[in-house]
C-alpha positions as CSV (number, residue, x, y, z in Angstrom):
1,X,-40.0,18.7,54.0
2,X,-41.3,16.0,57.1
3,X,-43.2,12.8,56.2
4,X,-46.6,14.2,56.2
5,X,-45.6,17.2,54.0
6,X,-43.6,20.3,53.1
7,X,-43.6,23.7,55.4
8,X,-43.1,26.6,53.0
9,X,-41.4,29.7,54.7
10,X,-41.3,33.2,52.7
11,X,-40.0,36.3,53.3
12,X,-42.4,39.8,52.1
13,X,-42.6,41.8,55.1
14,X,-45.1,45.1,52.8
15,X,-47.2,42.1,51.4
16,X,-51.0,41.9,52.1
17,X,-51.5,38.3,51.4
18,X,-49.6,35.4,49.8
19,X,-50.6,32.6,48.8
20,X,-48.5,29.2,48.1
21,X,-49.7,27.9,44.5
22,X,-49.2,23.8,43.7
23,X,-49.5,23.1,39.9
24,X,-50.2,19.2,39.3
25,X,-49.7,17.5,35.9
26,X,-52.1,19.1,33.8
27,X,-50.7,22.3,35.5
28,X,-54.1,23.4,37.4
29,X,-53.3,25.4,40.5
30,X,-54.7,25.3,43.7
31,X,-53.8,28.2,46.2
32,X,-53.1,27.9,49.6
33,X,-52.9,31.0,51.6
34,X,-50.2,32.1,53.8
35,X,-49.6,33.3,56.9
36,X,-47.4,36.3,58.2
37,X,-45.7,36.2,61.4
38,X,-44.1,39.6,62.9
39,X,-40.8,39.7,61.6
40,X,-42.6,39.4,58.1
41,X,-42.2,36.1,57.2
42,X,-45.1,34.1,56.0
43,X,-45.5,30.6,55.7
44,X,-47.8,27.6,55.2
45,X,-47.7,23.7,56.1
46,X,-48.8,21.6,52.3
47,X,-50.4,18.5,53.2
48,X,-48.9,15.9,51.4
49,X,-46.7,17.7,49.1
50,X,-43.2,16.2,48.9
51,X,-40.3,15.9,46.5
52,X,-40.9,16.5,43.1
53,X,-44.0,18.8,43.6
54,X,-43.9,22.3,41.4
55,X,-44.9,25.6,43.1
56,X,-45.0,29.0,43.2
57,X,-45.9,31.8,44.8
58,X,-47.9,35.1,44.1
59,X,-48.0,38.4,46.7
60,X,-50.9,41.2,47.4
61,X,-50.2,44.5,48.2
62,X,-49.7,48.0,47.0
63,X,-48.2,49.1,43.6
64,X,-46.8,51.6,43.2
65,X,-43.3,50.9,41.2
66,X,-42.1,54.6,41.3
67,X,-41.9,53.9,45.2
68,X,-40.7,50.6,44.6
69,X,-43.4,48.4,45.4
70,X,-44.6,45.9,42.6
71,X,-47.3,43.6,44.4
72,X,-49.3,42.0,41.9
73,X,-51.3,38.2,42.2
74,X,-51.4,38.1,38.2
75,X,-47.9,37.6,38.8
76,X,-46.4,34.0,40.0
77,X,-43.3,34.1,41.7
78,X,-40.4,31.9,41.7
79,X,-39.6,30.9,45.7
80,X,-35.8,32.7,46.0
81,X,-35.3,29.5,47.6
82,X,-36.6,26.9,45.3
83,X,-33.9,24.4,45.0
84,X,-34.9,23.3,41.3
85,X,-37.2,24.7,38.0
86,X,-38.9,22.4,35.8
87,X,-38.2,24.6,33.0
88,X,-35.6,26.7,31.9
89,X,-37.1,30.2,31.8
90,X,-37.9,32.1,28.7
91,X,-38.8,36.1,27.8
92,X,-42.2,37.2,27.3
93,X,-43.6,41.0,27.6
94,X,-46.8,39.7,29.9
95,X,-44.0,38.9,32.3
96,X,-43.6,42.9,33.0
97,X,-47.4,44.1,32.0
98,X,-48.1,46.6,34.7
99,X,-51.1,45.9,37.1
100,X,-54.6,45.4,36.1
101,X,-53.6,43.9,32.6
102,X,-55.5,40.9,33.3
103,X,-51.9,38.8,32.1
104,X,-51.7,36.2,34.7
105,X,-48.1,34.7,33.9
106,X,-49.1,31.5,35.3
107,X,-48.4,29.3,31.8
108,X,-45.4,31.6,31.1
109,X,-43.1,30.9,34.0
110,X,-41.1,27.6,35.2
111,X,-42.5,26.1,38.3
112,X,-40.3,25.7,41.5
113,X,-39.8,22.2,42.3
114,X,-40.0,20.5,46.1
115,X,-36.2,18.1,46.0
116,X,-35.9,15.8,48.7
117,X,-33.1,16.3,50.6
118,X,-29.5,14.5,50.4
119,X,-26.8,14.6,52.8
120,X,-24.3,17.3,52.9
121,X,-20.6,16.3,51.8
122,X,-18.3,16.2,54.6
123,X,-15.9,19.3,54.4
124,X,-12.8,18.6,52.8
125,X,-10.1,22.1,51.6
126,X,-10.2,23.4,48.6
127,X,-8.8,21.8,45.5
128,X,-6.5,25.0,44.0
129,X,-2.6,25.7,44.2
130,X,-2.3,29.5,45.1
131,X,-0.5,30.2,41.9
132,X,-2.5,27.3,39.6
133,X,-4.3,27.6,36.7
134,X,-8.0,28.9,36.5
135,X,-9.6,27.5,33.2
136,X,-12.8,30.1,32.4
137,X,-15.6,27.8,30.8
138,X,-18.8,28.5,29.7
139,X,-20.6,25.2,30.5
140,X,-22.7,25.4,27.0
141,X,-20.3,26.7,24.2
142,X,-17.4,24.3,25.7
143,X,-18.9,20.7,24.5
144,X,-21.5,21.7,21.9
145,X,-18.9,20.5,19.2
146,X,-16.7,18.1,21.0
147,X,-16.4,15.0,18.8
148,X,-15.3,12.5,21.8
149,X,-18.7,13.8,24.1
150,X,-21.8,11.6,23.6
151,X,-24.6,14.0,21.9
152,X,-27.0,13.7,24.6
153,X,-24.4,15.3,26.7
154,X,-22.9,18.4,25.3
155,X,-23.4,21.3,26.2
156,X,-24.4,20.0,30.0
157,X,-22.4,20.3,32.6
158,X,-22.3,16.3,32.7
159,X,-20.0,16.6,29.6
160,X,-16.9,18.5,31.8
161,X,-16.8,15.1,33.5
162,X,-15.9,13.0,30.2
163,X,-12.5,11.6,30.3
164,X,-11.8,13.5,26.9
165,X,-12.6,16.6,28.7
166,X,-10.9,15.7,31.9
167,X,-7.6,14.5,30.0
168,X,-7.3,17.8,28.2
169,X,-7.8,19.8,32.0
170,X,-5.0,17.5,32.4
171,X,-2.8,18.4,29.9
172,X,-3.1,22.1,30.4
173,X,-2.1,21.3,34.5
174,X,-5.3,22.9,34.9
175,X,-5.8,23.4,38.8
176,X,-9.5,24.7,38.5
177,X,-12.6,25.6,36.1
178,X,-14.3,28.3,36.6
179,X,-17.8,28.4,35.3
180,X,-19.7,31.1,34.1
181,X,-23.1,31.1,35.5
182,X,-25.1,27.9,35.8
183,X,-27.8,29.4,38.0
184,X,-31.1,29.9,36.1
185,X,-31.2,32.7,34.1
186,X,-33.5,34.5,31.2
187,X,-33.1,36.7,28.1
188,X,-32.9,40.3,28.2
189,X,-35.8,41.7,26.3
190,X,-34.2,43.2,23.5
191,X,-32.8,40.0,22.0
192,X,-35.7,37.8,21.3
193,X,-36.8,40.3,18.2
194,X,-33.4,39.9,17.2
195,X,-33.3,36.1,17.1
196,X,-31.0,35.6,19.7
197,X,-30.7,34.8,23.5
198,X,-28.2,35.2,26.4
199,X,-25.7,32.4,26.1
200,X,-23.6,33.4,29.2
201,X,-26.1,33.5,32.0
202,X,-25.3,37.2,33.3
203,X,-29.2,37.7,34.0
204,X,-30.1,35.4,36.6
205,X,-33.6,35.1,38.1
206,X,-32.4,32.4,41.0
207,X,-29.3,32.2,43.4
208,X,-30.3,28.1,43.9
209,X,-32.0,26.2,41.6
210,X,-29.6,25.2,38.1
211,X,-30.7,26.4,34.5
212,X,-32.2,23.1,33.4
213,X,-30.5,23.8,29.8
214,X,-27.5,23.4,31.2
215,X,-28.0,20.6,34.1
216,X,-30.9,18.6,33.3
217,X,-30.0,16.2,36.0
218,X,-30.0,19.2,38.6
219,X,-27.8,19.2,41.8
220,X,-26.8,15.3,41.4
221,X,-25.5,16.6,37.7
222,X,-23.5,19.5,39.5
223,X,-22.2,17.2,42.4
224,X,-21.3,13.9,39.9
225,X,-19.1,16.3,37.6
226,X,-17.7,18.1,40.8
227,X,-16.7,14.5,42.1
228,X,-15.1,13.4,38.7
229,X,-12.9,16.6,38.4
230,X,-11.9,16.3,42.0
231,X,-10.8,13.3,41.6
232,X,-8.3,14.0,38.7
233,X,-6.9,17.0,41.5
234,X,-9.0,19.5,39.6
235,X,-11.3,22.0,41.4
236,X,-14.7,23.6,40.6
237,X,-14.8,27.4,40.7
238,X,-18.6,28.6,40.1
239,X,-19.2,32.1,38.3
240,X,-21.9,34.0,40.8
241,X,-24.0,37.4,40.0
242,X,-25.3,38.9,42.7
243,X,-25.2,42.7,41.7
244,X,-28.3,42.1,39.5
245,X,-31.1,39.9,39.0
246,X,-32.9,39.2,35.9
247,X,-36.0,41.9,36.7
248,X,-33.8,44.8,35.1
249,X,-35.8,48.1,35.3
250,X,-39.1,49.6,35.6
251,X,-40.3,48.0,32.3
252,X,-38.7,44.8,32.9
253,X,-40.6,41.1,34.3
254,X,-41.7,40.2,37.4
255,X,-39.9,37.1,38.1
256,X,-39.5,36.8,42.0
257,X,-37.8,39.4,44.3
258,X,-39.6,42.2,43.1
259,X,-42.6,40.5,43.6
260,X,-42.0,39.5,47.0
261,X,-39.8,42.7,48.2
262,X,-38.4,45.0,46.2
263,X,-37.7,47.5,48.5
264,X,-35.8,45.1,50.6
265,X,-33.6,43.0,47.5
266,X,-32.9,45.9,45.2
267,X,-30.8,49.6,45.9
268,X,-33.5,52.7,45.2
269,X,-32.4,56.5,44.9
270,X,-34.1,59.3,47.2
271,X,-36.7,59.5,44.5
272,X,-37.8,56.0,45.4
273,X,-36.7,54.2,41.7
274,X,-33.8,51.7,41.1
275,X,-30.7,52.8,41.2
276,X,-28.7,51.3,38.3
277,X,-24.6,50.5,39.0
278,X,-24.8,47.8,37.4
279,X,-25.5,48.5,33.1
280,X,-28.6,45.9,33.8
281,X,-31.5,48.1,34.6
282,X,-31.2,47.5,38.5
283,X,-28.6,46.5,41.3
284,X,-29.0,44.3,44.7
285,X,-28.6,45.4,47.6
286,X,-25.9,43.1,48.6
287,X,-25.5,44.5,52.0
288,X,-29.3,44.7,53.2
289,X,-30.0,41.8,55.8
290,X,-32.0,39.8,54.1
291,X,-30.2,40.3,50.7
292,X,-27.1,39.0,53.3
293,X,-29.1,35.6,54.0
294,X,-29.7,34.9,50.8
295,X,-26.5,35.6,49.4
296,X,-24.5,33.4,52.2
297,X,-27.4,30.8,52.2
298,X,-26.8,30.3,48.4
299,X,-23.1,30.0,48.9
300,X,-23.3,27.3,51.4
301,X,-25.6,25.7,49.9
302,X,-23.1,25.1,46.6
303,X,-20.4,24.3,49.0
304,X,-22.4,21.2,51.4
305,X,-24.4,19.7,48.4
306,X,-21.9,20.1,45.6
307,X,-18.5,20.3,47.4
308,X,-17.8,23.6,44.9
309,X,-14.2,24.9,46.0
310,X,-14.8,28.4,45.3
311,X,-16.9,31.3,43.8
312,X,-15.8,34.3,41.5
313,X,-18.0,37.1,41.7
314,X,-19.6,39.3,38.7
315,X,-19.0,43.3,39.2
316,X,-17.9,42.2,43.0
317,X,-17.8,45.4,44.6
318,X,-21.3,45.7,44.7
319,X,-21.0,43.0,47.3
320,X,-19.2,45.2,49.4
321,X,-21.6,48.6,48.4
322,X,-22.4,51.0,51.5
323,X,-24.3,53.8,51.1
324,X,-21.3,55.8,50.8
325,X,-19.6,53.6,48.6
326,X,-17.8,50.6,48.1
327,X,-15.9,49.2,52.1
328,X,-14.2,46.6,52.1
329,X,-15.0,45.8,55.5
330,X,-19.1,45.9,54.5
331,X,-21.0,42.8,56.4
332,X,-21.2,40.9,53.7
333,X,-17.9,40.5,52.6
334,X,-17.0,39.7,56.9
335,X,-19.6,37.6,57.1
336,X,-18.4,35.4,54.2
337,X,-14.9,35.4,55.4
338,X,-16.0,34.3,59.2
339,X,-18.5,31.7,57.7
340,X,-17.3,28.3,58.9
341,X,-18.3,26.5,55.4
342,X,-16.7,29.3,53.4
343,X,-14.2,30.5,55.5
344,X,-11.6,28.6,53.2
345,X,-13.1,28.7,49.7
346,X,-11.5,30.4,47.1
347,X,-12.4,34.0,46.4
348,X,-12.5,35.7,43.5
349,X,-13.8,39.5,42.6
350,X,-13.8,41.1,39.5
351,X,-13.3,44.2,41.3
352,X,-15.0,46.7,38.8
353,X,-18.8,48.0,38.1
354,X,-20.2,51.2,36.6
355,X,-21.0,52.4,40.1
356,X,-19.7,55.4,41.5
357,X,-16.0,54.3,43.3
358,X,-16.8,51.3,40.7
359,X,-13.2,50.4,40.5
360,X,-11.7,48.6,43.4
361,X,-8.8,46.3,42.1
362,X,-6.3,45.5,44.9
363,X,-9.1,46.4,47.4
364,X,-10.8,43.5,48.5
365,X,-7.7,42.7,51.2
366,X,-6.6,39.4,52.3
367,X,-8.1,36.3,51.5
368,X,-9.3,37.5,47.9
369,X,-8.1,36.6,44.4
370,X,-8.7,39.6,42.0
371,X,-9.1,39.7,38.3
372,X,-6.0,42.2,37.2
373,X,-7.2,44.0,34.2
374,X,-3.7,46.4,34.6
375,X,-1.9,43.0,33.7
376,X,-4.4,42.2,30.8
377,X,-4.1,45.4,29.2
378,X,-0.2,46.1,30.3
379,X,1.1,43.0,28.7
380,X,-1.2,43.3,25.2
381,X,0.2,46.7,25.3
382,X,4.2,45.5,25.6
383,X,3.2,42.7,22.9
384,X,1.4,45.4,20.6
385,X,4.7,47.2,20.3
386,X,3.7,50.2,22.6
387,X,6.5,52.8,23.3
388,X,7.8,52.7,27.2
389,X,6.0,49.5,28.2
390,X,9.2,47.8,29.8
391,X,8.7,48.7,33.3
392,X,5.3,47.9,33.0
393,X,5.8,44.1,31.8
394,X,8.4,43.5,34.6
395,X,5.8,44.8,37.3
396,X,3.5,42.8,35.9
397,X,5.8,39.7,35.5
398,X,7.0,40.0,39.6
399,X,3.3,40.2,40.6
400,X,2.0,43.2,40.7
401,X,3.3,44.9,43.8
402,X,2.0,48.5,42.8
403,X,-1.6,46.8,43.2
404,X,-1.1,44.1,45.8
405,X,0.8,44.6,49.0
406,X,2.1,42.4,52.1
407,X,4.7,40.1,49.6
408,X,2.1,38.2,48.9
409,X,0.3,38.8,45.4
410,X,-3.6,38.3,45.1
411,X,-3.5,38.5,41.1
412,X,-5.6,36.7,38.6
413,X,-3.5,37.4,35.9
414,X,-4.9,37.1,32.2
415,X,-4.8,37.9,28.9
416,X,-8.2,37.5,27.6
417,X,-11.9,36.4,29.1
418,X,-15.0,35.6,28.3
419,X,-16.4,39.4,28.1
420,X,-13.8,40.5,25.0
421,X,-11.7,39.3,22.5
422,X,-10.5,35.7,22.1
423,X,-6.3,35.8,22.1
424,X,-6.4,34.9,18.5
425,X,-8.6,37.8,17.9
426,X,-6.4,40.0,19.8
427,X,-3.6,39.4,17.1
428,X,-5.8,39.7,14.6
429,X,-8.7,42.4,14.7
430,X,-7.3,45.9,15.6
431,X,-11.4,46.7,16.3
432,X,-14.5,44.9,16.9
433,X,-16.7,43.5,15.0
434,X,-19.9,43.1,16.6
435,X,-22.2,43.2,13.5
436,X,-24.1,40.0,14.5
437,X,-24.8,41.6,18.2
438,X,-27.7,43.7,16.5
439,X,-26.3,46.5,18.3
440,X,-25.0,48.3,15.8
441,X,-21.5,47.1,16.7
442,X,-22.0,49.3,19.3
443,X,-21.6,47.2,22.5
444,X,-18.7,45.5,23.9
445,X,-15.6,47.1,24.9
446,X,-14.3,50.0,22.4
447,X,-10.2,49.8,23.3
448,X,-8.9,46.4,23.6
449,X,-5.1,47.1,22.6
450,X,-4.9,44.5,19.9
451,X,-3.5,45.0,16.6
452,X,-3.9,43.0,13.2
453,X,-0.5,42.1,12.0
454,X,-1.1,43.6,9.1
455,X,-4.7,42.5,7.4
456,X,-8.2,43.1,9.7
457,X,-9.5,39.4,9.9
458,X,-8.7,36.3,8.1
459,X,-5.6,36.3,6.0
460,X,-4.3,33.6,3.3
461,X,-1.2,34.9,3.4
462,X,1.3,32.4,5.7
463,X,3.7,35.4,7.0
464,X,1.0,36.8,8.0
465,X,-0.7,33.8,10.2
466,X,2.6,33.0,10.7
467,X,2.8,36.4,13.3
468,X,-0.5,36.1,14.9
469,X,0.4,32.4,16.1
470,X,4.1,33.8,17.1
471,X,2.5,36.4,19.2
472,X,-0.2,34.4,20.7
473,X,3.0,32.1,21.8
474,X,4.9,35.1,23.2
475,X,1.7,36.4,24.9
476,X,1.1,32.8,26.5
477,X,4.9,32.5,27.5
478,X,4.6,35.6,29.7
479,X,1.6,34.9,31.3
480,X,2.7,31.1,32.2
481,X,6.3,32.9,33.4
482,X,4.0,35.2,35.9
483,X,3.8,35.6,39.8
484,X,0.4,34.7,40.9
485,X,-2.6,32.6,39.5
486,X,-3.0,32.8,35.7
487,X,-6.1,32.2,33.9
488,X,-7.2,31.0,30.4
489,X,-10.0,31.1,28.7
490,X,-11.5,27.6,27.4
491,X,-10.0,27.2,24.1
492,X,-7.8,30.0,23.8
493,X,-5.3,27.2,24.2
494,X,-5.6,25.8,20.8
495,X,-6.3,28.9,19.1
496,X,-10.3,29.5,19.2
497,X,-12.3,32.7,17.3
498,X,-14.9,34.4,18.1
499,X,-14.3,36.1,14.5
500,X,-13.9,39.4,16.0
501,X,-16.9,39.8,18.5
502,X,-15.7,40.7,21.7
503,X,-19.1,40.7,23.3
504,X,-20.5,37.4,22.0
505,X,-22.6,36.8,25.2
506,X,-25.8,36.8,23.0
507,X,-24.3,34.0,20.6
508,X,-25.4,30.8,21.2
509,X,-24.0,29.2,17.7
510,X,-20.8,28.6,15.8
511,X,-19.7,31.8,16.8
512,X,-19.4,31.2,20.4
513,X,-19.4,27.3,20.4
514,X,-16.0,26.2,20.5
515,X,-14.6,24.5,17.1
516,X,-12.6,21.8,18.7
517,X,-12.2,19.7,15.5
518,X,-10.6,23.1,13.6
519,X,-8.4,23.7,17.0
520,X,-4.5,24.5,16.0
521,X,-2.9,21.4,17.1
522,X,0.2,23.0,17.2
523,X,-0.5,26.2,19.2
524,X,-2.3,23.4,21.4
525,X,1.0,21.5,22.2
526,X,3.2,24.7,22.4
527,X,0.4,25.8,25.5
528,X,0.9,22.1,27.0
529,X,4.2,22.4,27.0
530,X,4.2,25.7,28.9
531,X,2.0,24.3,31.5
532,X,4.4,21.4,32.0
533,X,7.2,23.9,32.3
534,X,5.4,25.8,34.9
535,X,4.1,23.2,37.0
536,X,7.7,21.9,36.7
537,X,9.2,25.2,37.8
538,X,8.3,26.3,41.4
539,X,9.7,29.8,40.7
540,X,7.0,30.3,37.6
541,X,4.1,28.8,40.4
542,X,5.2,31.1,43.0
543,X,2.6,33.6,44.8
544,X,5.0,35.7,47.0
545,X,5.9,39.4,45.2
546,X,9.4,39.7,43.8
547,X,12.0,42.1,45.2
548,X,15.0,43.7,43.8
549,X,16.1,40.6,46.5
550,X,15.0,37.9,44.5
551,X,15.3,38.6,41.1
552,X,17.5,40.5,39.0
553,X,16.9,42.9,35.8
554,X,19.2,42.4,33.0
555,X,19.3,43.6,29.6
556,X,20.6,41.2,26.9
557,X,23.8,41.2,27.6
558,X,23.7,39.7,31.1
559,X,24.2,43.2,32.1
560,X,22.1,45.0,35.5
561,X,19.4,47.7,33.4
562,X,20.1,50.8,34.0
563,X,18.3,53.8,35.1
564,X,18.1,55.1,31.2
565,X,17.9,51.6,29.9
566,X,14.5,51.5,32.0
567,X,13.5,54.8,31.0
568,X,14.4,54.4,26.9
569,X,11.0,54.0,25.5
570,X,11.9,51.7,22.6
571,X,13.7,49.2,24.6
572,X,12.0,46.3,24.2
573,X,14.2,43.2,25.8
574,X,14.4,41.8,28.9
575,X,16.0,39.3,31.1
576,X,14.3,38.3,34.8
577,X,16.9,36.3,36.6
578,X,15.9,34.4,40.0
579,X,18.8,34.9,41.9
580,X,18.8,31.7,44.0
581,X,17.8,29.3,41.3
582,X,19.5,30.9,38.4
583,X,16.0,30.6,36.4
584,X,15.7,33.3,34.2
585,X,13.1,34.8,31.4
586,X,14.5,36.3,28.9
587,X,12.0,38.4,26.5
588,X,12.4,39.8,23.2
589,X,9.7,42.4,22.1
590,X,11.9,43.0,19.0
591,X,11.2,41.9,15.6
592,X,14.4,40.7,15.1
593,X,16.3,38.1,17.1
594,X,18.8,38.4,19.4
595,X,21.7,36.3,21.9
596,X,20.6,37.1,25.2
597,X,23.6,36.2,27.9
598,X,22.7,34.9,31.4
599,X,25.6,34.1,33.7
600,X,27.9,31.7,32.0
601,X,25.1,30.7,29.7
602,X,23.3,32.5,26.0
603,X,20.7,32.0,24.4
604,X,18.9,32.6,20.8
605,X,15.9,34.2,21.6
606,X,13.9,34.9,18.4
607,X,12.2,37.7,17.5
608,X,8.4,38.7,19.2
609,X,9.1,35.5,21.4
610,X,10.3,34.5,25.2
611,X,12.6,31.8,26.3
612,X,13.8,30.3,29.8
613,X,17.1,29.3,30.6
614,X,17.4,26.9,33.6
615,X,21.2,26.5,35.0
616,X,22.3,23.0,34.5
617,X,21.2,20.0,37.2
């Protein structure tokens, strides 16, 4: 954008014509054609347009969808690179009526909007101790029912910078949020007949401009809260999905990259139709050249105008997706490593898709932070009361070393997420209950290792609440006594439900809105606490893997396990003794309680629970 006007640059290398499209107030359209150079780029200088104009953009050419081509100038285009929406966007079938329907979407999709640039923040490292804690928030559900956030404001991502929000980040020593997607986004198809749209974002349509719903001050919204949480030592970790776009399948809209290029932004089989690794209905190809661009351009663009300190990526290795399979060495993932703006972010895959070679945990090599479903499910599985989990829990407790190599450990360890059960709901719902899904309870994931304590669901009887809430303590007590970063889920803390859905992504209600008035004050304190003791513990905080060296394994008389106490399958306690600090965990899987003895020291350790001993200052 110059004084005199706005150059608009657009990449659609099989397109016949395109045509730049300004909508003023009243929303009538005047075209403006475009120009192709010869690397297939095609542009046009707007007169007079400046910040705040809306645009978009519609493409000529063949159609043929079977080969992958989908020109069609009924169809107006969101610019990849539009910077902001004036609208948040919302399903329609007219959206993905083939060719020669006569359904111009004009009045059906959100504008692009021209912003007026602002000066990039000066560099400054990330804000994130190697072994900290990640906080998982999803920007809308988080504030919808705070009490302390003005109305106006929740459910925005202003409402993370309130000091009520910032003093509980606080008190749970949390050293970054991570945000589920905040990039625009739209509704799969099949839930507006069921009343109900996608609350997470995991169907985005751009890789720039913000989902108005949840920033309606745009980029200056994003950057403010980013400031405000830096400033209280907290980072900002932002949730991206780039192994799918909002387009889905052959029967799905036409939004904006398959307008433009299809052929060039998506993965196709032999047989010329998409190739689907991703469960959505289509996959990007991450590792294409232009695909690259946009991808790193997107990046850097969160980093220089909103000082983000790191990204976590959706079904990562589809950014690292050859044609013959996943390499961890693909372009992309060098390129973003050798970046000079990203070169230091923090990194985070969740290193699993549905693609073939789909599962790549302890993969993605140095510099990457990996989501460790093994911990997740090896530590429900100890907790549950599973036969022969003991070796398991102390791998998992020392860092993971049968996953992560070089002594240093790369784990996101964590019990629960957004995409299953809540903790509570792990203790309390030995299976789903997906009923309000419309799915048939069909969806989300069918083995979670949880268990009920006794009753499925709510229960009036104390004993009963009693051992969900002692369970949710002993779960939180080994994950905050872990090597490596740890990560909670927003309101997991204090005790939150999701009354057995463990695929509430299409819940945007009381369901998955977080009840912060009914929170469990005391489960709330007992996870403050832990985080005190952690961030007061260097040996708890630690990143490097533990050795045989460093700690020692001691059964509950202060006695080295042996080889047939490891290998007794109902042994179910546990002592992990730092030998130069004398810290030591000591963990009871047993219903009943025990004395464990550590050096000249014991301790009551009750039953289901964990305690630490430190050796006297």
């Amino acid at each position: 954008m110059g004084p005199s006007g706005t150059r608009f640059c657009v990449w659609s290398p099989e397109a016949t014509q395109l045509w730049l499209c300004l909508f003023d107030s009243d929303d009538r359209e005047v075209r403006l054609p475009m120009l192709r150079d010869a690397d297939g780029c095609w542009h046009v200088e707007a007169a007079g347009v400046g910040a705040g104009a809306r645009y978009g953009l519609r493409a000529d050419g063949p159609y043929d969808p079977d080969a992958g081509l989908w020109f069609d100038p009924d169809k107006l285009l969101l610019d990849p690179y539009a910077p902001a929406i004036d609208r948040a966007f919302h399903y329609d079938p007219a959206l993905g009526a083939p060719r020669g329907r006569g359904c111009d979407t004009a009045r059906l999709m959100p504008k692009g909007v021209v912003a007026a640039a602002i000066e990039p923040l000066p560099p400054e490292p990330p804000r994130f101790a190697p072994g900290g804690l990640i906080y998982e928030v999803q920007v809308r559900g988080f504030t919808m029912l705070h009490p302390d956030v003005p109305p106006a404001q929740r459910g925005t991502i202003a409402a993370l910078a309130h000091p009520a929000v910032i003093a509980h980040l606080q008190s749970l020593h949390v050293s970054a949020i991570e945000l589920m997607p905040i990039n625009a986004w739209i509704d799969e198809r099949h839930l507006g007949p069921l009343g109900l749209t996608n609350a997470w974002g995991y169907n985005p349509v751009s890789y720039f401009a913000l989902d108005p719903r949840l920033a309606p001050g745009g980029m200056a919204e994003l950057r403010a809260m980013v400031a405000a949480l830096h400033q209280a030592g907290i980072g900002v970790i932002l949730d991206m999905v780039y192994n799918h776009d909002g387009e889905s399948d052959a029967q799905g809209p036409t939004l904006s990259l398959r307008g433009l290029d299809a052929r060039g932004y998506f993965r196709h089989g032999a047989d010329g139709r998409l190739i689907n690794d991703t469960g959505t209905g289509n996959s990007i190809a991450c590792n294409a050249p232009v695909t690259r661009r946009l991808i790193l351009d997107s990046l850097r663009y969160f980093v220089a105008q909103a000082g983000v300190d790191g990204f976590r990526f959706d079904l990562g290795p589809a950014l690292g997706r050859m044609a013959d399979g996943f390499d961890p060495h693909a372009p992309l993932l060098q390129e973003m490593r050798a970046d000079p703006l990203l070169a230091d972010r923090i990194l985070i895959a969740e290193p699993w898709d549905i693609g073939p070679g789909g599962y790549q945990l302890g993969n993605f090599g140095e510099g990457w932070l990996e989501w460790n479903d093994r911990y997740r499910d090896d530590m429900r599985r100890f907790w549950r009361g599973d036969a022969g989990t003991l070796g398991a829990l102390a791998t998992r407790l020392a860092g993971s070393s049968d996953i992560f190599g070089n002594g240093m450990t790369r784990s996101v360890n964590f019990l629960a997420a957004h995409d299953g059960f809540t903790l509570a709901d792990l203790t309390a719902y030995e299976q789903r209950h997906n009923d309000a899904n419309g799915e048939q309870n069909r969806d989300g994931h069918g083995e979670n290792f949880s268990w009920n304590n006794g009753v499925e669901g709510t229960s009036d009887d104390p004993a009963i609440e009693a051992a969900r809430v002692g369970d949710i303590k002993a779960l939180f007590a080994t994950l905050f006594a872990s090597r490596g970063a740890i990560m909670l889920t927003a309101g997991d803390e204090f005790g939150r439900t999701q009354q057995g859905n463990n695929n509430a992504y299409a819940q945007d209600n009381a369901i998955g809105w977080i009840d912060w008035d009914g929170r469990d004050r005391d489960l709330e304190a007992h996870s403050f606490a832990l985080a005190r003791l952690r961030a007061d513990t260097p040996d708890l905080s630690g990143v490097t893997l533990l050795s045989d060296a460093d700690v020692e394994w001691l059964d509950e008389d202060g006695r080295a396990l042996t080889v047939g106490q490891w290998e007794d399958p109902s042994r179910r306690r546990l002592t992990m003794r730092y030998r130069a600090s004398g810290v030591a965990i000591c963990v009871n899987g047993d219903a009943q309680p025990c004395r464990f003895h550590v050096a000249d020291g014991a301790i009551e350790v009750g039953g289901r629970s964990v305690a630490l001993m430190r050796p006297e200052r």
